[in-house]
C-alpha positions, 0 to 999 in steps of 0.5 A: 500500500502506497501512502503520501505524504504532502510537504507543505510550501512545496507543492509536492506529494512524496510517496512513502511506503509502508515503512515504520518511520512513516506510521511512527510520524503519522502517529506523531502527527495525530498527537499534536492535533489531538493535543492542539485541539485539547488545548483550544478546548481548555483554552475555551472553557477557562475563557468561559469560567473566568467569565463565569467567576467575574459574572459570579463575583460581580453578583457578590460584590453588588450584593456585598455592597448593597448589604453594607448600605441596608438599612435593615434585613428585610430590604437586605432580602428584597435586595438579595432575591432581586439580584439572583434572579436577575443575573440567573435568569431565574423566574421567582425568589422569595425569602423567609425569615425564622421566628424565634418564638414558633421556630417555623420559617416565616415569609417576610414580603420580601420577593421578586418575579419577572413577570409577577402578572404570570405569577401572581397565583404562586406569589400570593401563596408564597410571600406570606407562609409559615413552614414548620422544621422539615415542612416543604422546601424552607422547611427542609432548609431549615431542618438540615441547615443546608441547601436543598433543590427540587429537579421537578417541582409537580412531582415532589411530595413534600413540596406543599404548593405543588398545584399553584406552582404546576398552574404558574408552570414552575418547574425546577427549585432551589433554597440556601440558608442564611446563617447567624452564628450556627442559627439559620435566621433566613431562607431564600428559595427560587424557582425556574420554569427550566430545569435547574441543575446544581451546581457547585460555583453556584453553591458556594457563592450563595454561601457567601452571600449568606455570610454577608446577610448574616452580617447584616443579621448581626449588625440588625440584632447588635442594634436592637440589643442596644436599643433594647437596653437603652429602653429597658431596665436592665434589672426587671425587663420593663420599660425604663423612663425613656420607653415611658416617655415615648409611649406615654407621648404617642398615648397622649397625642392619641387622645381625643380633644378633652384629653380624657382616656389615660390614667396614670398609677405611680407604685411606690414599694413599702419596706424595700429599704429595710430588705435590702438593709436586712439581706443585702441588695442581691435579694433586693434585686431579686424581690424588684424582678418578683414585683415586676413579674407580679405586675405584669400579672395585675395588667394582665389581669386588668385588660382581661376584666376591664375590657368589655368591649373598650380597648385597654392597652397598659404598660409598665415602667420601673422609673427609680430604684423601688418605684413602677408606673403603670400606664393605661390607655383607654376609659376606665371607671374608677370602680375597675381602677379601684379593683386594679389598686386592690389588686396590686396591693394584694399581690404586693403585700403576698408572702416572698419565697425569697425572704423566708420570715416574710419582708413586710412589702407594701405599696403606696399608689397614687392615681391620676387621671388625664385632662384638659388641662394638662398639656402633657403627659409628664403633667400626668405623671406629676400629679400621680406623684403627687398622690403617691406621696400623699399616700406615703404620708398617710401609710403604709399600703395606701392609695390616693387619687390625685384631685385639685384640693390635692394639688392645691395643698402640694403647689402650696408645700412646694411654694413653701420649700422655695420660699425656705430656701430664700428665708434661708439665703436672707437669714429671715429667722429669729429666735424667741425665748420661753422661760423655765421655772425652777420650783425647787428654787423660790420659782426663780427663772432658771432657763430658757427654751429656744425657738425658732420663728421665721420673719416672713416678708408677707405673711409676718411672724410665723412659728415652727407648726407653720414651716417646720414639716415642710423644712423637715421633709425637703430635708432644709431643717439641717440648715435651720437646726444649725442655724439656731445651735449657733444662734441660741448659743450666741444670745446666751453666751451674751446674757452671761457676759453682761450679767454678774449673776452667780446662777446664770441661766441655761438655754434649752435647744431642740434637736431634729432627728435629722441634725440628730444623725448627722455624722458631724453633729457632735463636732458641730455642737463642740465648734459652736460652743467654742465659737460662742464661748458659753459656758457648756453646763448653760447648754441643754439639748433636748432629743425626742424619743424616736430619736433617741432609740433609734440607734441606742448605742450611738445615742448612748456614745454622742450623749456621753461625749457631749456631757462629758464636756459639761453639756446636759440633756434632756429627753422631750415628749416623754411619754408620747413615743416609745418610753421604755424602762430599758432604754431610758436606763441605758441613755445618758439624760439629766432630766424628762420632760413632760409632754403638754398633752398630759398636763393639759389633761390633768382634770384626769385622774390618769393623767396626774397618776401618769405624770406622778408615776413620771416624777417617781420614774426620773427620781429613781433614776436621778434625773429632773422633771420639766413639765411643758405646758402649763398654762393655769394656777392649778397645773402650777401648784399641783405639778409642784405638789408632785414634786416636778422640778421645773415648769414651762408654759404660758402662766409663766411667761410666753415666747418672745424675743431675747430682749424681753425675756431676758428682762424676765429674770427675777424671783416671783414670790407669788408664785413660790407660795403652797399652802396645804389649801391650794394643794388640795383645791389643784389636787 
């Protein structure tokens, strides 16, 4: 057999025989075609990859791009399947959301469709569904945490919308998780007429886009973490101020043009001091997350049996360390707000598990009603304050309703407060001086007490009934208190220096519980005394009862300083509080005084049995007895017929100020004279 072999650019065929060179060069030649075209193909396909990958690649970074400047998750989404679709040339995407609550995948309203009028049927049944774990195609998605495909929807069991999907001619599907963490927080399926074919690039790009929506999962979640905590108390879970603030203003400007239809319950506990004093404040927080849940109950509750037709919506806030605010939207009659206070105060005063010997929680709340005449809702909220003090003030467990009377009497204590402030700031007070009367000694004048008036601008001279309560609550009368230490001192210190008198009169001063407590009290008192250069032995301070046991042991320590420097005490109101032998012995006084209730009661057998029982009590224990009050001859002659030590009141001489009863310092024989007669007729 003859072959040729044709020699390009020759022009020539040369014949060749059948030889071994010419098929090893045959062979050869077929090789290298071979080889040529193997590369050509590669060299194509590599063409076409690289168009694939920068296709690919384009689609991630416009979505990379489009995630980074979402706003939220759902635009996110809508973005997402927008995309996808359009550079796949797939017909429908749709995205699904996990519900934390019910774990099912939830349609967000997120979807694209080319031809959204072809497909409107399968939209509908799509955009908006629930698929629980394992349920359909997102539910399979979100069962295994993995992507799923369908060759062939219209034969698919497990696809639920098979029948509107083979009407819409839908063919072949796919679905990709997207991933918080290890959660599955959002599914996004597509759907093709054509046959869809998995494929690996495919998969691995959907996988990035997933990275990038969970980011925008995160960040979503981190913000609303944030917001969560700037509205919240971190404590209980409800509403901060803030929060209150916000829906208490959208409430408000919801209301119709008389501004009835909020109520407002301000919920101050009772006896949450003590619990955290007694048990530390881990247990104070754990009784707070207890009321708060408690609460809720109560509005739970409340909506429930108070709606009868009328929408109620209520919320709660925890507004300061152991006070609530709950806030009800809606017509309330004051029969179901009264039910609804009842309930509180039931559910509040309930045993604690926590506290084993029970904690004594109580409830003050005030109530207040929106109006016309408010212009807010933190006016509102200012008046059920308002009651809620008044509560306060009235007990524990109590609830009052805010009204005008009340508001009256608060602006006027509030208009008080301010007016201190400026008494203060202007030293407008003055001292005024009552004398005492020493019985043992011819009923010579051996003291005074020193009290304290206010020289108001308008409304004259006031005394302490008038302005006192307001200074002791708002916490002025430690100015006042020491105002008047160092005053008292002064006036005294300066009697002494232009009298020569051997028996120089004492001054009796007052001290408040709160200047009582002060931690500097007794370095005070020192300063004073000092700085007036009185004599200590001149100076008595007089303590109430309250005060004094309230603390025993360092009642004790501050009246056993102070005396040793000479300083006497006196124990006021005795017999009013809570007298006990066993305090009383282990307190340092030098003399009682006899509150001016019992002597004014004297016409009553008990009440003369009290004060000589009284008499007896303080001259066992070696202390003087100073009756307040006495205002008739009789109370007069039969105190000292009882063997009282000293008297003070207006048969002797009524307040006034340093000049005048200075002045009164004399022996007045009328008054030292007791016959046999006068005791028996005062008796």
């Amino acid at each position: 057999m003859t072959e040729f072999l044709h020699t390009p650019g020759s022009g020539k065929d040369l014949v060749i025989g059948q030889s071994g060179p010419m098929r090893q060069l045959q062979r050869q030649l077929a090789r290298e075609r071979s080889a040529r075209l193997e590369a050509e193909a590669i060299a194509e396909r590599g063409l076409r990859d690289l168009y694939e990958s920068q296709r690919w690649l384009e689609l991630l970074q416009r979505i990379t791009d489009g995630a980074n400047k979402a706003r939220d998750v759902r635009s996110s989404l809508e973005m997402t399947v927008q995309e996808v679709c359009v550079h796949m040339g797939w017909d429908f995407g749709n995205a699904f959301l996990t519900c934390e609550e019910t774990g099912q995948a939830v349609g967000c309203d997120c979807w694209f469709a080319a031809h959204p009028d072809m497909l409107f049927a399968f939209v509908e049944a799509s955009r908006i569904a629930r698929f629980s774990p394992g349920s359909g195609l997102p539910g399979r998605v979100l069962r295994d945490a993995q992507p799923h495909w369908i060759d062939d929807v219209r034969t698919d069991g497990n696809f639920l919308r098979r029948d509107v999907a083979t009407d819409c001619a839908l063919s072949s599907a796919c679905a990709f998780p997207i991933f918080y963490g290890d959660q599955v927080v959002a599914i996004l399926e597509f759907f093709s007429r054509k046959t869809l074919l998995e494929h690996d690039a495919l998969v691995t790009v959907m996988a990035q886009i997933g990275i990038q929506l969970g980011r925008v999962v995160e960040r979503e979640r981190a913000q609303q973490a944030l917001l969560y905590d700037a509205l919240h108390d971190n404590l209980t879970g409800l509403g901060n101020r803030v929060l209150l603030a916000e829906r208490s203003s959208a409430a408000f400007q919801r209301l119709p043009n008389d501004r009835n239809g909020l109520v407002a319950l301000v919920i101050d506990l009772d006896g949450f001091k003590a619990v955290n004093d007694r048990y530390g404040h881990q247990v104070g927080d754990a009784l707070l997350v207890e009321v708060a849940s408690r609460l809720r109950s109560c509005a739970a509750d409340f909506e429930v049996s108070a709606s009868l037709g009328v929408r109620h919506e209520t919320n709660i806030a925890r507004v300061g360390g152991d006070e609530f605010v709950l806030l009800i939207e809606g017509a309330v009659s004051d029969e179901a707000l009264s039910a609804l206070a009842t309930d509180v105060h039931r559910r509040i005063q309930s045993p604690y598990a926590i506290v084993s010997d029970g904690a004594g929680i109580g409830a003050s709340i005030g109530i207040a009603r929106s109006n016309a005449t408010h212009e807010d809702f933190g006016q509102v909220h200012r008046d059920a304050d308002l009651a809620m003090y008044a509560a306060k003030a009235r007990g524990r467990g109590t609830t009052v309703s805010f009204t005008e009377d009340l508001g009256q009497a608060i602006r006027s204590r509030a208009q008080l407060e301010r007016e201190l402030r400026e008494a203060i700031r202007h030293k407008q007070f003055t001292l005024h001086f009552q004398p005492i009367i020493d019985f043992r000694n011819e009923c010579r004048v051996c003291g005074f007490e020193a009290l304290v008036r206010w020289q108001h601008p308008d409304r004259g001279l006031l005394s302490p009934d008038e302005f006192m309560p307001a200074a002791e609550d708002s916490g002025l009368c430690i100015f006042i208190d020491d105002w008047v230490l160092e005053a008292a001192c002064t006036a005294i210190g300066r009697l002494h220096g232009d009298n020569e008198a051997e028996d120089l009169p004492f001054v009796s001063i007052n001290v408040t519980p709160k200047q009582f407590l002060q931690p500097h009290f007794v370095a005070r008192v020192r300063e004073v005394l000092m700085m007036s250069g009185v004599a200590a032995s001149t100076v008595r301070l007089e303590v109430t009862e309250g005060v004094a046991i309230m603390d025993a042991v360092r009642t004790a320590q501050i009246l056993d300083e102070i005396r040793a420097w000479g300083v006497r005490t006196s124990l006021d109101d005795f017999g009013t509080g809570y007298s006990s032998l066993s305090y009383l012995q282990q307190l340092p006084f030098d003399s009682l005084k006899i509150d001016r209730s019992f002597v004014t009661a004297m016409t009553d057998q008990r009440s003369r049995n009290i004060i000589k029982t009284i008499v007896d009590l303080a001259r066992t224990m070696d202390m003087s007895v100073i009756a307040e009050g006495v205002e008739t001859e009789n109370q007069h002659i039969a105190l000292m017929a009882m063997g009282c030590s000293m008297g003070q009141g207006y048969f002797y001489g009524r307040p006034s100020d340093a000049t005048e009863a200075f002045a009164f310092i004399r022996v007045d024989s009328s008054l030292s004279t007791i016959t046999p007669e006068t005791v028996r007729q005062a008796l």
